[in-house]
Residue, then its C-alpha position, 0 to 999 in steps of 0.5 A: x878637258x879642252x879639244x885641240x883645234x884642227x888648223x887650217x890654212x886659207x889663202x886669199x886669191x891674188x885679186x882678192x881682199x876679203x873672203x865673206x865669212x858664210x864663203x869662208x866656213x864652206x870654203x875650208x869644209x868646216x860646214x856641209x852648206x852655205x845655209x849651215x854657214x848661215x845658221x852658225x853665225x847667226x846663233x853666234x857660233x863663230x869666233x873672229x879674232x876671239x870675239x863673237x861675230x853675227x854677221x854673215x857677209x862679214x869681210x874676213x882679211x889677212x891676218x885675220x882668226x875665225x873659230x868654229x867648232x874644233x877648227x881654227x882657220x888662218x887666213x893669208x893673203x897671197x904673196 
């Protein structure tokens, strides 16, 4: 049977684009360290959009779905 995911919410900062994938999962507490953060993405943990994404820095926008684990995280741009 499939887990619910918990939602989550991420607001991007006025100035910001782009939120780095690694600052984002310990952003929304999903992991206890930036070398978690790391470690998830690298083994291939993490979902954008629905598609596996290995890079660590990558540049999340708004818009934009990351998955890990039981979460799901939506990110928003500030309005």
């Amino acid at each position: 049977m499939a887990q619910k995911l918990k939602r989550i919410s991420f607001t991007l900062r006025e100035d910001e684009n782009f939120i780095p994938l690694i600052a984002l999962l310990k952003a929304c507490d999903v992991v206890y360290s930036g070398s978690e953060a790391q470690e998830v993405v690298s083994a291939g943990m993490v979902l954008r959009n629905g598609e596996v994404e290995t890079r660590k820095r990558a540049k999340i926008t708004a818009g934009e779905t990351i998955v890990f684990e039981n979460y799901e995280i939506f990110v928003e741009g500030c309005d």
